[in-house]
VOBATI-686384 format. One record per residue: x, y, z of N, C-alpha, C, CB in turn; residue number from 0; residue in one letter. Coordinates in pm, whole numbers, plus 50000, padded with zeros to 5 digits. Glycine has a CB too. Layout:
<senus>
     n.x     n.y     n.z    ca.x    ca.y    ca.z     c.x     c.y     c.z    cb.x    cb.y    cb.z   seq   type
       X       Y       Z       X       Y       Z       X       Y       Z       X       Y       Z   NUM      A
...
</senus>
This chain:
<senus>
     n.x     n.y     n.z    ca.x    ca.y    ca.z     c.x     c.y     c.z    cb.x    cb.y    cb.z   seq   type
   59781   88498   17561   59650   88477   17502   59667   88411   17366   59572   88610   17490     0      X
   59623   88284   17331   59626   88213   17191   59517   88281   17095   59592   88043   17209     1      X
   59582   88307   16996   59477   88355   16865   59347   88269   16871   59552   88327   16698     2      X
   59383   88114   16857   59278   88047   16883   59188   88001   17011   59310   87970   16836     3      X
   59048   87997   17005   59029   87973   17079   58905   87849   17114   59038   88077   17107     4      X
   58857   87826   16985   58813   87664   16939   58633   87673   17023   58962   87497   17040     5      X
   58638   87812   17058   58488   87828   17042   58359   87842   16965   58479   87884   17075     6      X
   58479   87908   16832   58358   87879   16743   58352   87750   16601   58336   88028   16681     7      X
   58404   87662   16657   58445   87518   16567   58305   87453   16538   58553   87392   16665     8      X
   58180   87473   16551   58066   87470   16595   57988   87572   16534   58069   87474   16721     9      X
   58030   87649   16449   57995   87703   16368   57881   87879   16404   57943   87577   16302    10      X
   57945   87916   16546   57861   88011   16609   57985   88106   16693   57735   87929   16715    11      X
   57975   88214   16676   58066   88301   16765   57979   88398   16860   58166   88393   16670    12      X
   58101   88483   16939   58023   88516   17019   58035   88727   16982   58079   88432   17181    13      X
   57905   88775   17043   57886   88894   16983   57957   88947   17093   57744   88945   16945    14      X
   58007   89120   17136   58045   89209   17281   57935   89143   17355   58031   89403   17282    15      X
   57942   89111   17451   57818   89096   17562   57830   88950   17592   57649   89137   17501    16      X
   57861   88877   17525   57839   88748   17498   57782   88647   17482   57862   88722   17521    17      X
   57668   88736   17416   57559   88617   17337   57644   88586   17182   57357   88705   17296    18      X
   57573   88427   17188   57675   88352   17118   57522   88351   16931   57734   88136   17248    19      X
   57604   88386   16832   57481   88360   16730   57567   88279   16617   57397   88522   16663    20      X
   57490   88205   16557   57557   88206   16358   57646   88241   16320   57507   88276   16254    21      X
   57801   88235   16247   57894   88310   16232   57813   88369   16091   58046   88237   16232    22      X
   57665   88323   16028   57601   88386   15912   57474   88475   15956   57557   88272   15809    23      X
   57522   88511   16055   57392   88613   16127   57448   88795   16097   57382   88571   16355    24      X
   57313   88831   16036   57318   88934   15990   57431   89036   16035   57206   88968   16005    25      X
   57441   89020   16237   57532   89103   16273   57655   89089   16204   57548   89096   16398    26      X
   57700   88947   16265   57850   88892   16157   57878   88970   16043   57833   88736   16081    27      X
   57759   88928   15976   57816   88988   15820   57825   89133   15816   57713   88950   15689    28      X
   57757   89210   15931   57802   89356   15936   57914   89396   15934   57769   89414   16026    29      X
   57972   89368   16066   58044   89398   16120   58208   89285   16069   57970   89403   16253    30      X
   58166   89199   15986   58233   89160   15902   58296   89174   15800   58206   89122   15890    31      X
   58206   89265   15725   58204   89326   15620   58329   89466   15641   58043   89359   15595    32      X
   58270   89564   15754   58346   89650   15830   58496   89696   15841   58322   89611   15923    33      X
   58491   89463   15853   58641   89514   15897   58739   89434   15784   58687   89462   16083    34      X
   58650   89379   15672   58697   89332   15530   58747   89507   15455   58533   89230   15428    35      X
   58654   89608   15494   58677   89710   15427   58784   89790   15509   58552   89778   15398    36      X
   58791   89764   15623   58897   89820   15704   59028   89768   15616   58890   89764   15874    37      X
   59031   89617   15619   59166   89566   15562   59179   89671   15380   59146   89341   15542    38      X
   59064   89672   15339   59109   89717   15181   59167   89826   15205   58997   89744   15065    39      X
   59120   89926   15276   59170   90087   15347   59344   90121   15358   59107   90092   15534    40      X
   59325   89960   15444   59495   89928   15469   59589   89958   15353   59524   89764   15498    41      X
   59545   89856   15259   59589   89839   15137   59584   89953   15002   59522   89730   15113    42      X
   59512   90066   15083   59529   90200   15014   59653   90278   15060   59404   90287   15040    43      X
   59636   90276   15200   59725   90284   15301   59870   90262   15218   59687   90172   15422    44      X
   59886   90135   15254   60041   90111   15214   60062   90167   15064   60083   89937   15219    45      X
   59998   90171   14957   60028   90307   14802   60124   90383   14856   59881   90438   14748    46      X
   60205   90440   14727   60276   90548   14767   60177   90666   14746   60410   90560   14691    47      X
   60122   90740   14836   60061   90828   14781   60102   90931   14928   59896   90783   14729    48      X
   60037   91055   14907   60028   91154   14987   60002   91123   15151   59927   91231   14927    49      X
   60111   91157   15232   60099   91125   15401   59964   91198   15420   60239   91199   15516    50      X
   59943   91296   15376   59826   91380   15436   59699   91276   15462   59778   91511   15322    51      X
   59683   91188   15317   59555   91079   15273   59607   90937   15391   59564   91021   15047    52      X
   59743   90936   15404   59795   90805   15480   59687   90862   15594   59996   90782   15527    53      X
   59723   90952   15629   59671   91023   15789   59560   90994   15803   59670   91179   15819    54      X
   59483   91066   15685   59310   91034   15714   59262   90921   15681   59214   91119   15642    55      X
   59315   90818   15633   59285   90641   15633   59330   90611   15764   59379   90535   15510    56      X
   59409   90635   15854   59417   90586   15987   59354   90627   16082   59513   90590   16026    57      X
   59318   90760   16068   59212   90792   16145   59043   90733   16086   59229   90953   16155    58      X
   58985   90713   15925   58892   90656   15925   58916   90456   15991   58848   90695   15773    59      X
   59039   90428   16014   59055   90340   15992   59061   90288   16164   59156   90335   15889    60      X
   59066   90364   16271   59043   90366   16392   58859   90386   16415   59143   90484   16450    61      X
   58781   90471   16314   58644   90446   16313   58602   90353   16292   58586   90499   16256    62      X
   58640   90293   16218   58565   90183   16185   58603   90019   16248   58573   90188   16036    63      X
   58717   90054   16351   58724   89990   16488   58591   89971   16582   58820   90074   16566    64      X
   58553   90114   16553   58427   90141   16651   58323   90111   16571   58408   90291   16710    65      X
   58293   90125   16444   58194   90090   16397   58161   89899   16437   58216   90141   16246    66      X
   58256   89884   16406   58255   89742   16442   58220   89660   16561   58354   89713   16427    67      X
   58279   89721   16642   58226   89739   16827   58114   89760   16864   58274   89848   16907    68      X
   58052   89835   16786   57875   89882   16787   57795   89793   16697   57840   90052   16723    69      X
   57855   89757   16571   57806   89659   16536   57758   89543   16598   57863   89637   16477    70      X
   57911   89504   16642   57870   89324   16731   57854   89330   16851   57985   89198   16734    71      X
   57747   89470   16900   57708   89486   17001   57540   89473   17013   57767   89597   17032    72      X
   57525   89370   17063   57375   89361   17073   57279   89455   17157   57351   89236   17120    73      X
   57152   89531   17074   57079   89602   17192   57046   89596   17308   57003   89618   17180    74      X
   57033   89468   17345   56987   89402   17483   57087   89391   17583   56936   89263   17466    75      X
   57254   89386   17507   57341   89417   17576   57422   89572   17607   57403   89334   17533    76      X
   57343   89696   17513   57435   89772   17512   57356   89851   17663   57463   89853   17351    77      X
   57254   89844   17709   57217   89961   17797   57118   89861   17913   57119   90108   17694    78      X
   57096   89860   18035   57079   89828   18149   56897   89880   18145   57201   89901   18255    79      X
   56851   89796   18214   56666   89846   18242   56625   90020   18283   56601   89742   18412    80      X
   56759   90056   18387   56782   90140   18460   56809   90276   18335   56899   90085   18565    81      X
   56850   90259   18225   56880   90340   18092   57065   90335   18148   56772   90542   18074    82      X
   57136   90251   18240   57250   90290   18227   57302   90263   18148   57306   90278   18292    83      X
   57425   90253   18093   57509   90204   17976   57538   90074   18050   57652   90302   17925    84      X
   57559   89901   17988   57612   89834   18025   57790   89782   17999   57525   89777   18007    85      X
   57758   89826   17843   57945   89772   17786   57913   89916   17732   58003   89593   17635    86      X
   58081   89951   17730   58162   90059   17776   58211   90097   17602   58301   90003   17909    87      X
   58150   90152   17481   58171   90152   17406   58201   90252   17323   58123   90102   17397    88      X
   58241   90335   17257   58295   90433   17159   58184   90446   17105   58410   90401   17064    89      X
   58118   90574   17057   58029   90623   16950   58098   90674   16853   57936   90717   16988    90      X
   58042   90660   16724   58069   90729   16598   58015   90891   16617   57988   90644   16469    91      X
   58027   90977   16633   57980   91112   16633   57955   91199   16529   58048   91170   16693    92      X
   57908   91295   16526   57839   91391   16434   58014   91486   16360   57696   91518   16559    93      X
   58117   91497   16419   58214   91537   16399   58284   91451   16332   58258   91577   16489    94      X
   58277   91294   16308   58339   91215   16216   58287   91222   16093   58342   91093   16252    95      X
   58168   91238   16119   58098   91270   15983   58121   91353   15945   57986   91277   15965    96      X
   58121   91476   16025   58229   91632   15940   58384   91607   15890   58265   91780   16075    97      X
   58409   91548   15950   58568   91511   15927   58581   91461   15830   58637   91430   16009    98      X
   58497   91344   15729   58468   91239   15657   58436   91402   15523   58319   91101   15735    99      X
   58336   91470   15560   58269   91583   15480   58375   91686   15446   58148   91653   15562   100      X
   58452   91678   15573   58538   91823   15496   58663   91750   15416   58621   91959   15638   101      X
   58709   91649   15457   58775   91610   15345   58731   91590   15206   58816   91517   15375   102      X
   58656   91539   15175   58578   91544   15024   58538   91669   15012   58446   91448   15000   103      X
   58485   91741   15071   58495   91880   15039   58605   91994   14993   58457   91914   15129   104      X
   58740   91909   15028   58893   92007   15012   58952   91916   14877   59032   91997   15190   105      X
   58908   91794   14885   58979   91725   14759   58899   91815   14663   58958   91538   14733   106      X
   58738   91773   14693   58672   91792   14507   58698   91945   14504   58455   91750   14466   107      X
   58737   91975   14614   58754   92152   14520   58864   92186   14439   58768   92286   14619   108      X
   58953   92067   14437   59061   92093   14289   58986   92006   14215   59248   92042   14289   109      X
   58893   91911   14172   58901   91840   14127   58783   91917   13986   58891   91719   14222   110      X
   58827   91873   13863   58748   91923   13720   58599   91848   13794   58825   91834   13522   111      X
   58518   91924   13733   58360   91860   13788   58317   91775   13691   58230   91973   13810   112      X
   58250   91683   13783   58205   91529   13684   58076   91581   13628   58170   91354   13787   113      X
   58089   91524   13498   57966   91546   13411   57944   91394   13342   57994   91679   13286   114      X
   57980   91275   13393   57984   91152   13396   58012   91071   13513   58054   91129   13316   115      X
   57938   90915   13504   57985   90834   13613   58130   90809   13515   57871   90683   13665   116      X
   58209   90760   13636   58349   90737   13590   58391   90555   13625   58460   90861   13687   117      X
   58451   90521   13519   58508   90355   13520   58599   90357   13599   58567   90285   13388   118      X
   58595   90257   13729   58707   90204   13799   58810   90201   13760   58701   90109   13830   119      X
   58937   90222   13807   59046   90221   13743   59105   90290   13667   59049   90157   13704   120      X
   59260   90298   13576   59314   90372   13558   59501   90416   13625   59211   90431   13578   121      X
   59451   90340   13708   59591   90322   13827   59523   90199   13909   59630   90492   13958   122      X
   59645   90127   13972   59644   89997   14063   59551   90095   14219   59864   89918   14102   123      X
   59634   90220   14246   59567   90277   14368   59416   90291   14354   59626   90415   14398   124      X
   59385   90358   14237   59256   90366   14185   59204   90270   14252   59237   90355   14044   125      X
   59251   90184   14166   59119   90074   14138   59110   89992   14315   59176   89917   13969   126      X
   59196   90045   14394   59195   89991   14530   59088   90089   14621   59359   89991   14593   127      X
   59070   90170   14566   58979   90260   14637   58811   90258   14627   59021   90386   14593   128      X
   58846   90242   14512   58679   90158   14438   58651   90058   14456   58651   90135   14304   129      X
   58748   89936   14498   58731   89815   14567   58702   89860   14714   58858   89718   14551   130      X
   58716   89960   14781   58700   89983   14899   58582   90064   14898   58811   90035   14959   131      X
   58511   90086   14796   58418   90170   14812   58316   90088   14768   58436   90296   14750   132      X
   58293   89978   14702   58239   89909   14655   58157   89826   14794   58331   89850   14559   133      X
   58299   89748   14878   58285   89721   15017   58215   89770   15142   58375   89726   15043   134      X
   58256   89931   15115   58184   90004   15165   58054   89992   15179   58204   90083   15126   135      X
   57985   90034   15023   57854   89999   15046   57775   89865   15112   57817   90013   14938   136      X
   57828   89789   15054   57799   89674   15071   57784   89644   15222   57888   89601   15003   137      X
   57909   89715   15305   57844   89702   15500   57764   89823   15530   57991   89710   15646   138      X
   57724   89891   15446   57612   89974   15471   57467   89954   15441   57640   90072   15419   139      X
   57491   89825   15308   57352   89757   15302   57358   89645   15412   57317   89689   15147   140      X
   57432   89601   15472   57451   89483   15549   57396   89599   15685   57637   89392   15545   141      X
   57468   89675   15727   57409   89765   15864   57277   89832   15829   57518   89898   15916   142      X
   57166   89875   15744   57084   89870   15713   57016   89762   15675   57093   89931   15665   143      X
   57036   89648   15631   56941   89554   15704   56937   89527   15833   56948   89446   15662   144      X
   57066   89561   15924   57066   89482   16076   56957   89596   16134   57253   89473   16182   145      X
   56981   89704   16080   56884   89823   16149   56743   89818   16136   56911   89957   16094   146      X
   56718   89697   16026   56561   89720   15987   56492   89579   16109   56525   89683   15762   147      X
   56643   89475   16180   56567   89437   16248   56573   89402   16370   56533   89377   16205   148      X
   56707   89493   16434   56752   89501   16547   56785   89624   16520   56843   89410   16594   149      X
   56747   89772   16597   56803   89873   16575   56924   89926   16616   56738   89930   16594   150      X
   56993   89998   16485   57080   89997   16558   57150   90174   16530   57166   89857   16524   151      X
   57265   90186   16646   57288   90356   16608   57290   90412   16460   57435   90403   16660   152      X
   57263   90510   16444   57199   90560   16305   57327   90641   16303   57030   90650   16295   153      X
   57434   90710   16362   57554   90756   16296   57662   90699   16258   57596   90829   16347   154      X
   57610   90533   16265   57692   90435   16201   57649   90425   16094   57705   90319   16253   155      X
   57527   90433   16036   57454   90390   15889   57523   90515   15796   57244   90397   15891   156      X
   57481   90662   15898   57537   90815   15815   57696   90765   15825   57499   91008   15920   157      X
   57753   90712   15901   57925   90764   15860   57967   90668   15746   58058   90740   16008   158      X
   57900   90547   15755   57971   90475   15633   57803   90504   15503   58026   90245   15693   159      X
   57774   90593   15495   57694   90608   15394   57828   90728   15319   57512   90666   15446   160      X
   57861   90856   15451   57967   90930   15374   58119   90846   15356   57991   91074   15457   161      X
   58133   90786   15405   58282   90689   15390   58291   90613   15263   58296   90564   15510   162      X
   58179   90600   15194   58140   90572   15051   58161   90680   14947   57998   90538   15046   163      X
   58120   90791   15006   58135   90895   14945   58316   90923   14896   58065   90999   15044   164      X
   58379   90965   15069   58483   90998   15072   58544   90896   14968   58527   91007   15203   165      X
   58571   90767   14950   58646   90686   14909   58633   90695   14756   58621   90565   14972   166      X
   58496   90726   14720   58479   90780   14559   58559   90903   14504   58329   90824   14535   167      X
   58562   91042   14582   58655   91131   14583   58768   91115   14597   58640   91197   14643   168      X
   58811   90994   14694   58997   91011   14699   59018   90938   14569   59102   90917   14853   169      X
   58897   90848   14518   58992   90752   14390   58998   90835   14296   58929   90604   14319   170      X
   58920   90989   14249   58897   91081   14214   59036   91147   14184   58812   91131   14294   171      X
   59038   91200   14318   59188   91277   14369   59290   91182   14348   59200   91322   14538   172      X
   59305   91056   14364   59438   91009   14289   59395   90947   14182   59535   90913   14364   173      X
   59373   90972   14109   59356   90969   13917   59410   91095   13929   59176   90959   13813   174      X
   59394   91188   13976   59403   91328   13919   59559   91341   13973   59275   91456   13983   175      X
   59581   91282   14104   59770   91338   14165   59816   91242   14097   59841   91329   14357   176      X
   59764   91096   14041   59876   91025   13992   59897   91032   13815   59853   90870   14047   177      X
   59801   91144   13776   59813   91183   13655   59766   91062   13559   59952   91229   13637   178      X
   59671   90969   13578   59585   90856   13587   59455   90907   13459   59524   90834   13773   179      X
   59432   90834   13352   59313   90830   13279   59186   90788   13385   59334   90723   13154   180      X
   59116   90861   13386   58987   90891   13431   58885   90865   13304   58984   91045   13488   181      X
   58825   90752   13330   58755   90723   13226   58622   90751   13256   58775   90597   13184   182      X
   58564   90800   13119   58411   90869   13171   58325   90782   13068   58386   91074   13143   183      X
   58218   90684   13173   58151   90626   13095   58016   90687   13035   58138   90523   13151   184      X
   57973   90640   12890   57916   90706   12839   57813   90636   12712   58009   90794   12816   185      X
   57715   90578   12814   57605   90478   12745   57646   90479   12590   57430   90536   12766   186      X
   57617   90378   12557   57630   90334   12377   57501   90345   12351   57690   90165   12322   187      X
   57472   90399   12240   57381   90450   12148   57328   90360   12056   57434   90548   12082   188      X
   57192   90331   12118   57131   90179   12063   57046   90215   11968   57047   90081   12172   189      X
</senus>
């Protein structure tokens, strides 16, 4: 199978199902976005930091495989007149979202409690996590617009609404394991 395949030279790719749209169509940029933040994840990934955190970036990092799959899955293609399923696809579930929850729940419980928003950075890992969280949001405003006009599963909007979360806490938790200035910003006085 060649990487290339010179279908979309023409400036249109094709979604699961195979309707062909815009490579600047809202889905694209979802599910684009997705897997731009998948790659930053990576790149937390490879840090020297704690296997435990390696672990749970590969497992968020297999979700958002699926997020992506559901993304560039069009409604009209995902389910049959009949209500059957047509393409054969992975759901995000109510347990990833716990999974996503109890981890930020076990970090921030060592963590001193914020009584400030905190400045990016401080460490190179840091500041890779906040670039990933930054991303984050950003395919969660991108999958909330696709939802406002093609609907789409709503425990994709909740898992990367908490995957925003989580990624704020781990940059949290390594400031704090890599013994990292944590800077607490603190409006100037006009």
């Amino acid at each position: 199978m060649k990487v290339y395949t010179k279908t979309g030279d023409k400036g249109t790719t094709a979604l699961f199902g195979g309707t062909r749209v815009p490579k600047h169509h809202i889905r694209i940029e979802s599910y684009g976005t997705v897997d731009e933040l998948n790659s930053y994840i990576g790149l937390i990934r490879d840090q020297d930091i704690n296997p435990l955190y390696k672990n749970v970036l590969i497992e968020i990092q297999d979700r958002l495989f699926t997020v992506g799959a559901i993304l560039a899955t069009p409604p009209e293609k995902e389910v049959l007149k009949n209500g059957q399923q047509r393409l054969n696809i992975n759901r995000i579930s109510e347990e990833d979202v716990n999974f996503l929850e109890n981890e930020i729940d076990t970090m921030d419980s060592s963590l001193p409690q914020m009584t400030h928003f905190v400045l990016p950075g401080g460490h190179t890992t840091v500041s890779y996590c906040h670039i990933a969280r930054c991303v984050c949001r950003r395919a969660e405003r991108l999958a909330t617009h696709l939802h406002e006009l093609e609907p789409t599963d709503m425990q994709v909007l909740t898992y990367l609404n908490r995957l925003s979360d989580y990624l704020f806490v781990l940059a949290r938790k390594l400031s704090n394991d890599l013994n990292a200035d944590e800077v607490k910003w603190i409006p100037r006085k006009q």
